[in-house]
VEXKE-702214 format. One record per residue (C-alpha): residue number from 0; residue in three letters; x, y, z. Coordinates in pm, whole numbers. Each point is the difference from the previous one (the first is absolute). Layout:
! residues N
   n res      X      Y      Z
 NUM ala      X      Y      Z
...
! end
This chain:
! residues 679
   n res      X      Y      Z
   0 unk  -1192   2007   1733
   1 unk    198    221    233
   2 unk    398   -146     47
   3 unk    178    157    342
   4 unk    352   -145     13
   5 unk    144     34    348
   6 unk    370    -43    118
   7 unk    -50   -438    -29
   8 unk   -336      3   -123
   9 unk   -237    141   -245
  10 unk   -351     32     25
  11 unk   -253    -58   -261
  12 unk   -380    143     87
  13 unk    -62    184    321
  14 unk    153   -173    320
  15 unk   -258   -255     67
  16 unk   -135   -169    330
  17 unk    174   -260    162
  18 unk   -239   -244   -137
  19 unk      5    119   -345
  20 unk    276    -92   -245
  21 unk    271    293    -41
  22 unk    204    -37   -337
  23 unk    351    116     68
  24 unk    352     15   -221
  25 unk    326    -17    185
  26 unk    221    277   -121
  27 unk    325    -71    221
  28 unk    151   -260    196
  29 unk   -223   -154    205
  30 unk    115    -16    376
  31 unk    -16   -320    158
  32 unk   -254     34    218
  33 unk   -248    108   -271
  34 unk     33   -272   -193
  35 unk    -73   -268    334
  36 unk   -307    244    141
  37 unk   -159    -44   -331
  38 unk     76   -335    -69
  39 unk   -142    -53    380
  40 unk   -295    204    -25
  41 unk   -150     18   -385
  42 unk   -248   -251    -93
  43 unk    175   -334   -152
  44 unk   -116   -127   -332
  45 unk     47   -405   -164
  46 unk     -8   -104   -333
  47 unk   -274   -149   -177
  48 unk    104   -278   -207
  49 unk   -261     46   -227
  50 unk    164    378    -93
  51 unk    370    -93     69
  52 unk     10   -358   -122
  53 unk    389    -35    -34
  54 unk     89    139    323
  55 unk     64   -311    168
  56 unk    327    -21   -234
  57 unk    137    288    173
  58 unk    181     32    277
  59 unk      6    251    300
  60 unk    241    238   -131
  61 unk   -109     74   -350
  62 unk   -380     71    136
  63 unk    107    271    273
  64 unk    214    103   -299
  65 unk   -258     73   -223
  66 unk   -282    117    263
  67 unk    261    248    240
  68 unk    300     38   -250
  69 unk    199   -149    183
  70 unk     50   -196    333
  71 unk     74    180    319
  72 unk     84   -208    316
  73 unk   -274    123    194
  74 unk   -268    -66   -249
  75 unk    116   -317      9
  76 unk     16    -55    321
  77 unk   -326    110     67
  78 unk   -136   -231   -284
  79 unk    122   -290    185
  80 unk   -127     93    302
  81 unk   -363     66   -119
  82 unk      0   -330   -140
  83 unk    207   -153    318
  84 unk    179   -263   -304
  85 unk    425    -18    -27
  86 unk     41     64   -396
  87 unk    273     68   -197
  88 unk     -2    255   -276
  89 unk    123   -211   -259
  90 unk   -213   -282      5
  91 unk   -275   -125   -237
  92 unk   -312    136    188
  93 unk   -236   -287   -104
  94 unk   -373     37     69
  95 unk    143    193    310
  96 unk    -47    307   -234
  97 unk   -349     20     49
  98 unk    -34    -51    372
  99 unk    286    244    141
 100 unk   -131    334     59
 101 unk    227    283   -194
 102 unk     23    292    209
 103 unk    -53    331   -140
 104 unk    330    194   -138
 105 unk     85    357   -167
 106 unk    159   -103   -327
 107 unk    347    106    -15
 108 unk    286   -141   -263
 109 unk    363     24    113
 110 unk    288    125   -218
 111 unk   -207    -62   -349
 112 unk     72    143   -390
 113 unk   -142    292   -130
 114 unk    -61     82   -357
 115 unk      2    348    -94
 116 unk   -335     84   -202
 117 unk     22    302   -280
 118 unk    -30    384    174
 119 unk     79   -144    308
 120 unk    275    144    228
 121 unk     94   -210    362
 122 unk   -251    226    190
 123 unk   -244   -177   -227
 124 unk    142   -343     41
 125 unk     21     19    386
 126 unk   -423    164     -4
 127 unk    -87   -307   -229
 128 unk    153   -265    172
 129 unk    -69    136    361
 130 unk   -295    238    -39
 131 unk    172    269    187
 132 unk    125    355   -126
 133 unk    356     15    103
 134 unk    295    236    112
 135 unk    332    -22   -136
 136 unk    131   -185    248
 137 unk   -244   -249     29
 138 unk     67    -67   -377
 139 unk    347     19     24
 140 unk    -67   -315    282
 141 unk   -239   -179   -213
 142 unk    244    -16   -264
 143 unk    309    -88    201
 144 unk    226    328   -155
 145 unk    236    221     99
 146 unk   -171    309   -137
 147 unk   -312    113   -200
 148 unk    237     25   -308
 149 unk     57   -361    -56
 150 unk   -365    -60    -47
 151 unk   -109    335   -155
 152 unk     60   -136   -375
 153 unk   -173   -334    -33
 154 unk   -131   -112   -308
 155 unk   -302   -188   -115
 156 unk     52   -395     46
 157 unk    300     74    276
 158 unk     35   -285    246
 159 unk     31    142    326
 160 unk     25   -169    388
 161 unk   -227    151    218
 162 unk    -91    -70    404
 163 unk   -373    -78    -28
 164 unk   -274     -8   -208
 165 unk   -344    -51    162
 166 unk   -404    -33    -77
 167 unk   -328     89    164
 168 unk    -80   -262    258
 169 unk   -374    -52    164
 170 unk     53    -10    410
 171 unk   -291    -71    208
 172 unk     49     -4    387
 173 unk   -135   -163    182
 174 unk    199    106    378
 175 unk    -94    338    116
 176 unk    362     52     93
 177 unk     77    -37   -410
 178 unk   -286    174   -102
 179 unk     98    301    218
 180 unk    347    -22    -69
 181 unk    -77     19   -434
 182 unk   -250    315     65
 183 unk    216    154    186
 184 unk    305    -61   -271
 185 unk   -206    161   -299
 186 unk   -268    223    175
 187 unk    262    168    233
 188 unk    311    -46   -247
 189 unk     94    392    -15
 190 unk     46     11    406
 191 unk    287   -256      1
 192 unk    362     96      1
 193 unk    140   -329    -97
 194 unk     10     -3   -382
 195 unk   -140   -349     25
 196 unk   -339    134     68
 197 unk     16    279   -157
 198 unk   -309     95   -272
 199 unk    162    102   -329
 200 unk   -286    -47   -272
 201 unk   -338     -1   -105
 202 unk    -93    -71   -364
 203 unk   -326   -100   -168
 204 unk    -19   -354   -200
 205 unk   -147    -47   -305
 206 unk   -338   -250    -10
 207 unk    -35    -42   -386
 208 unk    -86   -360    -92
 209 unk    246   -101   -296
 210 unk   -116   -174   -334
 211 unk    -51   -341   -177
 212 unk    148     -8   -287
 213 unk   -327   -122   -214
 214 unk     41     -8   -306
 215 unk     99    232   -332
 216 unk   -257    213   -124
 217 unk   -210    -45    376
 218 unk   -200    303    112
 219 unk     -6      5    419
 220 unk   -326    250    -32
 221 unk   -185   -210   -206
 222 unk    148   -344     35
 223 unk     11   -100   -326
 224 unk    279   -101   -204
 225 unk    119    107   -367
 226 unk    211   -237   -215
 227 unk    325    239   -103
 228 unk    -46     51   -379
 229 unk    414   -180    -39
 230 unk   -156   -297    161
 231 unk   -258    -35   -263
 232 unk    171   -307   -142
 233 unk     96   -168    287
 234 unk     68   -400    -76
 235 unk    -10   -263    264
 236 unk    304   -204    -22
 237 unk    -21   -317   -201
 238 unk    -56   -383     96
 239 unk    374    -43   -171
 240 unk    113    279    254
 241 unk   -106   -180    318
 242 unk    131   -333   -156
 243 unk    353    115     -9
 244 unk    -24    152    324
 245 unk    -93   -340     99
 246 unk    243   -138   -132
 247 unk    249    220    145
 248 unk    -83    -78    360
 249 unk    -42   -362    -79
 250 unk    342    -34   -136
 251 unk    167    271    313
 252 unk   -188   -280    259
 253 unk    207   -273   -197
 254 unk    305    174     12
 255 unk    -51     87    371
 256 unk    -11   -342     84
 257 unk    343    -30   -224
 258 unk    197    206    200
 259 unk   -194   -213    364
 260 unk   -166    296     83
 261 unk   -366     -8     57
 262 unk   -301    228    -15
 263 unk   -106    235    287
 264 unk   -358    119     68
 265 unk    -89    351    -80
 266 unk   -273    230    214
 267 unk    -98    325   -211
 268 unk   -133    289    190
 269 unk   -267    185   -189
 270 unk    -37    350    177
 271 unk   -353    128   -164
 272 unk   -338    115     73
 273 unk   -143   -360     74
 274 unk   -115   -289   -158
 275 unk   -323   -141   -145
 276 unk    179   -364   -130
 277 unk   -206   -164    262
 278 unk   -298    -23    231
 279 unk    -11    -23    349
 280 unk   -225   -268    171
 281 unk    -56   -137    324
 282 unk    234   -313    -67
 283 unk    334    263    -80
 284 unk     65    138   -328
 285 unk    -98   -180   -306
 286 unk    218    102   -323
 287 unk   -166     84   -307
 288 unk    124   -298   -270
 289 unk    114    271   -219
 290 unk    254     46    283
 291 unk    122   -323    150
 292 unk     -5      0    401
 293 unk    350   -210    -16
 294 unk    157    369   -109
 295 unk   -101    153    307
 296 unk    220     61    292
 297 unk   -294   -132    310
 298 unk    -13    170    320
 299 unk   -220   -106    285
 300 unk   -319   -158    -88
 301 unk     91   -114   -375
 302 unk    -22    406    -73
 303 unk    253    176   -270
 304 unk    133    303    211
 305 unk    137    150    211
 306 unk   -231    254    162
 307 unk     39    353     61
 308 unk    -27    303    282
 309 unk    -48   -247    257
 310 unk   -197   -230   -174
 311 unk   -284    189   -151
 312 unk    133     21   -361
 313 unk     16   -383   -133
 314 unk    106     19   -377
 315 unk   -304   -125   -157
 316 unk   -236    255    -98
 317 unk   -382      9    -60
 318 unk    -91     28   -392
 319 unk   -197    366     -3
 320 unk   -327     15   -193
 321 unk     32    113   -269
 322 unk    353   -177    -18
 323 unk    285    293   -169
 324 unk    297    -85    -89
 325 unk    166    174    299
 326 unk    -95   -268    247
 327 unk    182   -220   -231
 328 unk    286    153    -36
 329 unk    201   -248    289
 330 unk   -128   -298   -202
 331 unk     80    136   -373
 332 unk    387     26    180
 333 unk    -33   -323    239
 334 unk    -67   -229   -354
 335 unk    293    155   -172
 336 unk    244    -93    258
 337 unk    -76   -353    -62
 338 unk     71     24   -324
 339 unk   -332    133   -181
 340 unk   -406   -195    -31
 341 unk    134   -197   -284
 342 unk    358   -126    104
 343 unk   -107    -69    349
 344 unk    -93   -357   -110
 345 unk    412    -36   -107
 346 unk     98    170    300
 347 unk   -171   -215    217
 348 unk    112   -314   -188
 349 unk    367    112     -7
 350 unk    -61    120    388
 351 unk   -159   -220    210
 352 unk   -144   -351      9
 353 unk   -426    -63     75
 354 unk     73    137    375
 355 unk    337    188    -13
 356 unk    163    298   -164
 357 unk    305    171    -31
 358 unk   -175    349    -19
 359 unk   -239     96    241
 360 unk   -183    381     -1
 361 unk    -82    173    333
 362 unk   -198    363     43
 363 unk     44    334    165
 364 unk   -269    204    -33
 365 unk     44    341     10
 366 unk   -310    158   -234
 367 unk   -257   -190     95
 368 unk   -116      0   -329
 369 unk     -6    376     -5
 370 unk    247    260   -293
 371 unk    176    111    306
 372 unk    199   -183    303
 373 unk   -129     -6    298
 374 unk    170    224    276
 375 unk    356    -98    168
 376 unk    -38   -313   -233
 377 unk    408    104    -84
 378 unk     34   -102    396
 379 unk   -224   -294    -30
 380 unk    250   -112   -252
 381 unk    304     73    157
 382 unk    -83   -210    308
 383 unk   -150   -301   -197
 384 unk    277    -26   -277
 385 unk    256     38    306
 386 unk   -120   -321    199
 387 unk    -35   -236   -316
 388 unk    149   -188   -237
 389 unk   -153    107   -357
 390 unk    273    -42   -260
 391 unk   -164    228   -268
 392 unk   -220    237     30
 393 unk   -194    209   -235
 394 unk   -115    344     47
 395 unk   -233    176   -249
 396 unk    -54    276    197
 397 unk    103    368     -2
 398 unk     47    265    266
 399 unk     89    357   -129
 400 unk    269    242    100
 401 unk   -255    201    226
 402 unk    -79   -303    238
 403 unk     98     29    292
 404 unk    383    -14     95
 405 unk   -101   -304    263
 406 unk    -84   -202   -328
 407 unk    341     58   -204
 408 unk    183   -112    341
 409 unk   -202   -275     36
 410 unk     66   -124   -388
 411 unk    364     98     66
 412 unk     -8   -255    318
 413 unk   -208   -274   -196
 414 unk    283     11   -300
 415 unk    333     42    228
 416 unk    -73   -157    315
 417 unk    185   -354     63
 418 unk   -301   -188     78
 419 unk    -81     55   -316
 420 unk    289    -61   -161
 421 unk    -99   -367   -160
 422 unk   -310    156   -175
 423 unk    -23    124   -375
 424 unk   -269    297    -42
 425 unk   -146     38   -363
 426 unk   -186    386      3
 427 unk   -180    111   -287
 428 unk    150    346    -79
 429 unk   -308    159    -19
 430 unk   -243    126   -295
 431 unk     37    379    -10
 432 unk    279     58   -286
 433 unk    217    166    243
 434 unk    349    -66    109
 435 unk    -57   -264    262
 436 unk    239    121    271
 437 unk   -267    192    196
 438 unk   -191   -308     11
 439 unk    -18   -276    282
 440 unk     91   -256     10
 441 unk     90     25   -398
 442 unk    313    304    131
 443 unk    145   -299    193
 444 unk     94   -211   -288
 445 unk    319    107   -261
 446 unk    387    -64     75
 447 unk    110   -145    328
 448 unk   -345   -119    109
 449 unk     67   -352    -70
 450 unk   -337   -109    142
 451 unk   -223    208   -144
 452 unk   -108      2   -397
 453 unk   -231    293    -91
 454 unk   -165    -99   -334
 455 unk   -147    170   -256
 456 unk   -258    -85   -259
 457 unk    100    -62   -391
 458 unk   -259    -10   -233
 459 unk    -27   -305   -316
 460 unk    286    145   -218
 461 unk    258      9    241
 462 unk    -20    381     82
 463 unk    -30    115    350
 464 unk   -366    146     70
 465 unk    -80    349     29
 466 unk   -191    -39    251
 467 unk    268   -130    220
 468 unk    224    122    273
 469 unk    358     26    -91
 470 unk    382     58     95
 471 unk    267    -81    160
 472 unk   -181   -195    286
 473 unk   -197   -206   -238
 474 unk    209   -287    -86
 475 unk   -196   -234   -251
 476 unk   -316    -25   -186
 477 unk   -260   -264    -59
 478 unk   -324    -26   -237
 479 unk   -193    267    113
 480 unk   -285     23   -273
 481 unk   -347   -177     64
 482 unk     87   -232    201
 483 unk   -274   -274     54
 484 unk    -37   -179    351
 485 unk   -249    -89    239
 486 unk   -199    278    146
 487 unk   -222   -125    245
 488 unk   -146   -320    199
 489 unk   -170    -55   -255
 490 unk    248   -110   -284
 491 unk    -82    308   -227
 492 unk    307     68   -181
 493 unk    124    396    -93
 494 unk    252    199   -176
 495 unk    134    251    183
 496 unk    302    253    -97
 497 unk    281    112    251
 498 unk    326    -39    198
 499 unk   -241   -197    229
 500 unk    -75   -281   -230
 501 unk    375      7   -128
 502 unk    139    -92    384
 503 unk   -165   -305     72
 504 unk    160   -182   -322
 505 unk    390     93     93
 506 unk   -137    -92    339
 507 unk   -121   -286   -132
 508 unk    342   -124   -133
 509 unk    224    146    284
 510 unk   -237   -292    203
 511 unk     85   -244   -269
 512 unk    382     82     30
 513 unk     -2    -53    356
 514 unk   -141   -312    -42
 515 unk    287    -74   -162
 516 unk    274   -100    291
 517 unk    -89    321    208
 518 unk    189    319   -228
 519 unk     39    267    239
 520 unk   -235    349    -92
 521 unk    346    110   -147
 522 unk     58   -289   -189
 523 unk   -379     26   -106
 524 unk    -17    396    -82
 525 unk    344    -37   -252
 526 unk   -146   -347   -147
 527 unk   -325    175   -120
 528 unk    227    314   -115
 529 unk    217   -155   -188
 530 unk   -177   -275   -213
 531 unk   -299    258    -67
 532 unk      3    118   -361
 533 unk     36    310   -116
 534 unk   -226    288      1
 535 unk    -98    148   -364
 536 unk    -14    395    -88
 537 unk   -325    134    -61
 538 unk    -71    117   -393
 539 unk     14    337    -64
 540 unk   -337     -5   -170
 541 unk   -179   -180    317
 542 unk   -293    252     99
 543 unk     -3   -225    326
 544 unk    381    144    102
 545 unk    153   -270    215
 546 unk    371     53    169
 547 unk    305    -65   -112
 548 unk    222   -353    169
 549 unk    192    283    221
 550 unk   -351     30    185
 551 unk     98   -366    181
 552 unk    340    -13    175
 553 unk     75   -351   -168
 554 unk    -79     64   -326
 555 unk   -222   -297     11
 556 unk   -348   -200     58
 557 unk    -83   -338    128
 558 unk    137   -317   -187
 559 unk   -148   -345    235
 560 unk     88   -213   -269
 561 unk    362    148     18
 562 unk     -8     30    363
 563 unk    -39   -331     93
 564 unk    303   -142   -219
 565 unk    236    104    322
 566 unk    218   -248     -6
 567 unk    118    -12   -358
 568 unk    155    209   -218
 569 unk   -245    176   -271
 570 unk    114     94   -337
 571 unk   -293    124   -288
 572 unk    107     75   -313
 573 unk   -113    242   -239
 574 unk   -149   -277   -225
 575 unk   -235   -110    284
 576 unk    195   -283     60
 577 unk     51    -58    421
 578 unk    232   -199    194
 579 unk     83    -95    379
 580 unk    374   -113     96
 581 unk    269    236     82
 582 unk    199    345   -101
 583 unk    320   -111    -60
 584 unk    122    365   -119
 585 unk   -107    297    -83
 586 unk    297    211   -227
 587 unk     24    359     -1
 588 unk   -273    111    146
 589 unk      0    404     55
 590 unk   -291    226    132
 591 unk    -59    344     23
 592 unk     38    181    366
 593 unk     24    339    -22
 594 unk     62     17   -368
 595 unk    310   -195     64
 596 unk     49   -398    -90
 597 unk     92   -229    272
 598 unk     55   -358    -54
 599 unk   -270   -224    155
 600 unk    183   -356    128
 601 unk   -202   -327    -53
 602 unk     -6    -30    386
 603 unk   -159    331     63
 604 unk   -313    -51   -248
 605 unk   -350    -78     89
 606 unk   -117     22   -347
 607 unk      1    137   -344
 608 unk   -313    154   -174
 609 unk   -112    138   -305
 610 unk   -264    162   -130
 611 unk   -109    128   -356
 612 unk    193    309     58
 613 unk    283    -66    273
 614 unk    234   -258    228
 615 unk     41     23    374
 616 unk    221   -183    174
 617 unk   -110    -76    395
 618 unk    304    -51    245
 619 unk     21    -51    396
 620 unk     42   -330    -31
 621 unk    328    -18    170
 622 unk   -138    169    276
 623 unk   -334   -215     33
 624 unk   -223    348    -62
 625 unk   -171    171   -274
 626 unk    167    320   -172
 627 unk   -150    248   -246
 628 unk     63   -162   -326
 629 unk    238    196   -280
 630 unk    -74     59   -315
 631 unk    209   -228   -224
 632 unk    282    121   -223
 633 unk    -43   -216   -311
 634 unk    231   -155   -141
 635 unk     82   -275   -294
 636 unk    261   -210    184
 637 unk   -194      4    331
 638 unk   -150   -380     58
 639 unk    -97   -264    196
 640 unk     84   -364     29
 641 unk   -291   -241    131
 642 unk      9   -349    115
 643 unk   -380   -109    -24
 644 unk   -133   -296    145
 645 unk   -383     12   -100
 646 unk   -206    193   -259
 647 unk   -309    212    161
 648 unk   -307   -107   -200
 649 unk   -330     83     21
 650 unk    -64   -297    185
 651 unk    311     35    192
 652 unk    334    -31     55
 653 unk    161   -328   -206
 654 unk    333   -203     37
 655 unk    207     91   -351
 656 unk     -3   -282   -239
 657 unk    321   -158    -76
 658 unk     24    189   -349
 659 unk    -72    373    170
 660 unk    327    238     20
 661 unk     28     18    412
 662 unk    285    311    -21
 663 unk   -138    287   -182
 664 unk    212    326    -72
 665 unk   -235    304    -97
 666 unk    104    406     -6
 667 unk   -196    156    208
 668 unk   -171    186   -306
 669 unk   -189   -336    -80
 670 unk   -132    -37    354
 671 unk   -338    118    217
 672 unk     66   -136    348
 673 unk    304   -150    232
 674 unk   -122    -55    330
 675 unk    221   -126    244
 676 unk   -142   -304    247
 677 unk    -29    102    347
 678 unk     95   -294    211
! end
């Protein structure tokens, strides 16, 4: 695919005929003029509600936003007059959504943040952002400086204003006048004067289709999939596991309704290669029992959804004959996130009533039940997340470091664009035992991305896999290790191995959380963090290798049962003995930073864990965030002072009897866990 950018514009593919769609980039300002004879003279296009469901909750400004960038008066102007109505831009658009016609735009953000990426200098920054190969000056410009100095030594994570940022936009006049007017721009760029017009570039795009992320121990050229020899042992969890996690939710609902606060319905996003949970028939879509239609999200017709590519990718598949486990792969993940095939019955009993839930799934389809993702299904995404309302979403899916450069932009504007602000994003981190930060979306998650957790897998004795992705953008780890859920419509269960399988269960409880008086994807992310327990170090006679608790940024895997205490106090003690209530204080608490103690203050801490080995103490709790947790500097007079109120038992949480000591004073030496509530 053949990119020409030109003065305003940039051209992707030979200039076209009028009638033919042109794709174009805007690489400067856009005059004013431009932005009305396009508006005028493109072809419109209207929602479907089917595909854009939640759009009538929006209003005016926030879709021109996230379809042109940003609003210019004269697209707006001309959007009124195509549709001859008097609208402000603030108002709640209604079912109006879906019978104004949008007129066509060159996206274009306005005075946005850049982050800088590793190797990259500002002439790199302004070519990625713009798609343009710069002077000095023009960087100088972009960047608002004085000189070419102040910008020459940026570092890796800098924060830096910049003008405009834009993205490859499909035009498709339909006046001569415009059609003229755009082949002139980009076949006859060089003869201009005005640097407007002016051709500056032409660069090839890469076309390689990215990955699934399968499974561990899957073979792409034969399809078949080998269980890793460390997850020989794999265990499902226990019936005594899933009742405390029950019990944990059950007892957060009743102390919801303690503080007057009430649950909120969740919608979880599952972006995957399809799913085969149901059949479609003539009367709609009928769910398979094993998956019960009341956790659907419905679109038009009684259908789960939404469609894709302008409605020719629903997100149902067809079973292939003979069925492999590829096809499945969207289902295997889809059952996880609602809690696995044999706790759905308590999730739907703690969730919903005969006819109504507070956790609903919907679909995006980009595999098609297919080991790779179908083309521009990064840009499918980006538009679809954009106009809806999906408060977690969970992406097992992987796109390398040699995709093309359109993808990484358009997972950098899914994860930092305000429209998207309200939604949590659970990525697997990716099944290749290589430092993750190459790896999209998993390179997204890590510190400061407070809406994005990359997770990795951890096999049955608490080590991190081998197979796994790692580093500093993978922030937490889940049971990775044969996994069983539901592979296919017809109720046949699986194990499967892999970041992919490990996802779906944090995204499982981030949904559960939300549930829980609406936590913000913040408030979510450092929940999960904090009140996971700790990772174990692999034994040095393990022919299976593993990596060491430094390979997760938190230290730490999933802990529901833990999770879901939020709004007490947790304190469990070295004996096994656990209690709710509250930290009255914690004395003399030191870590290590730097090989220096500093004093940790009672307000500051998240929690406290140890391991067989080691204590780390968790702060940013003062400051509402997560922060890399410190090794602990033991000491004998260091202790905390607990006022408990119940007892967690394996049936749950009890009131103490009358005879139970309420205030207990333990060193720190004789205790496993302090977790601090987080409401």
């Amino acid at each position: 695919m053949t990119i020409v950018a030109v003065g305003a514009l940039a051209l992707v593919s030979p200039a076209a005929a009028q009638q033919e769609p042109q794709m174009l980039r805007a690489v400067r300002d856009l005059p004013g003029d431009l932005v009305r004879d396009i508006a005028a003279g493109a072809e419109v296009s209207q929602f479907d509600p089917q595909r854009f469901p939640d759009l009538r909750e929006f209003n005016a400004r926030r879709v021109i936003q996230v379809k042109c960038g940003s609003v210019r008066e004269e697209y707006w102007s001309e959007l009124q007059r195509i549709n001859n109505i008097s609208l402000t831009l603030d108002e709640s658009l209604g079912d109006r959504a879906y019978t104004i016609r949008w007129p066509a735009c060159l996206y274009l953000e306005q005075d946005v943040e850049a982050v800088v990426q590793p190797n990259e200098s500002a002439f790199k920054i302004y070519e990625r952002l713009l798609g343009d190969k710069p002077s000095k000056a023009m960087v100088i410009d972009f960047f608002g400086a004085d000189s070419l100095d102040q910008i020459k030594s940026v570092q890796p994570g800098d924060k830096l204003p910049v003008k405009r940022r834009s993205r490859i936009s499909t035009i498709l006049p339909v006046n001569p006048f415009l059609g003229r007017k755009l082949t002139m721009m980009t076949e006859r760029a060089g003869h201009f004067s005005d640097p407007q017009l002016r051709a500056v570039q032409a660069a090839v795009a890469s076309v390689r289709q990215p990955e699934m992320v399968i499974a561990a121990g899957y073979t792409a050229s034969t399809g078949t999939i080998e269980e890793p020899l460390e997850c020989a042992d794999a265990m499902a969890p226990t019936d005594l596991t899933r009742q405390r996690v029950a019990s944990a939710y059950r007892y957060a609902r009743e102390r919801l309704a303690d503080l007057q606060s009430s649950r909120v319905p969740v919608e979880v996003m599952i972006v995957d290669n399809g799913f085969l949970g149901g059949a479609k028939t003539f009367a709609g879509f009928m769910a398979n029992p094993g998956f019960p239609g009341k956790h659907y999200a419905r679109y038009t017709g009684g259908e789960i959804g939404p469609t894709l590519f302008n409605g020719t990718v629903p997100p149902w598949i067809a079973a292939p004959e003979p069925f492999h486990a590829v096809a499945g792969h969207g289902t295997h993940v889809a059952m996880l996130a609602l809690g696995g095939p044999d706790f759905l019955p308590k999730v739907s009993e703690l969730t919903a009533d005969d006819t109504n839930t507070f956790l609903r799934l919907s679909f995006i389809n980009v595999g098609n039940g297919k080991d790779v993702l179908l083309p521009n299904s990064s840009g499918e995404l980006r538009d679809q997340l954009a106009y809806s309302n999906f408060r977690v979403v969970n992406m097992s899916i992987e796109y390398q470091d040699d995709a093309d450069a359109t993808v990484r932009e358009d997972f950098r504007y899914i994860f930092t664009n305000r429209a998207n602000a309200n939604k949590l994003f659970i990525v697997a981190a990716g099944n290749d035992a290589k430092v993750a930060n190459d790896r999209f979306p998993a390179a997204f998650g890590g510190e400061g991305k407070s809406n994005v957790i990359a997770v990795g897998a951890v096999r049955q004795d608490g080590v991190v896999a081998q197979f796994s992705n790692w580093g500093p953008t993978v922030d937490f780890a889940a049971p990775g290790c044969g996994v069983e859920s539901i592979i296919n419509h017809r109720y046949e269960r699986l194990k499967l191995s892999g970041t992919s399988q490990a996802a779906p269960q944090v995204s499982f409880v981030a949904a559960m959380l939300h549930t829980l008086g609406g936590m913000t994807p913040s408030e979510i992310k450092t929940r999960l963090l904090v009140s996971g327990s700790l990772l174990a170090n692999p034994k040095a006679a393990d022919p299976t290798g593993g990596r060491k608790p430094t390979a997760v940024r938190s230290r730490s895997q999933l802990d529901a049962e833990r999770a879901f205490y939020l709004f007490d106090d947790v304190l469990e003690l070295a004996d096994g003995r656990r209690y709710l209530g509250t930290i009255k204080e914690v004395n003399k608490l030191t870590c290590k930073i730097d090989e220096a103690p500093v004093p940790q203050a009672k307000e500051a801490l998240w929690a406290f864990k140890r391991d067989a080995s080691q204590a780390w103490v968790f702060p940013g709790r003062s400051s509402a965030s997560f922060q890399t947790p410190c090794a602990w500097e033991e000491s004998p007079d260091a202790s905390v002072i607990f006022e408990a109120t119940r007892q967690i038992t394996e049936n749950g949480p009890k009131p103490l009897g009358p005879d139970e000591e309420a205030l207990i004073h333990k060193p720190l030496g004789e205790v496993f866990y302090v977790v601090a509530r987080h409401r």
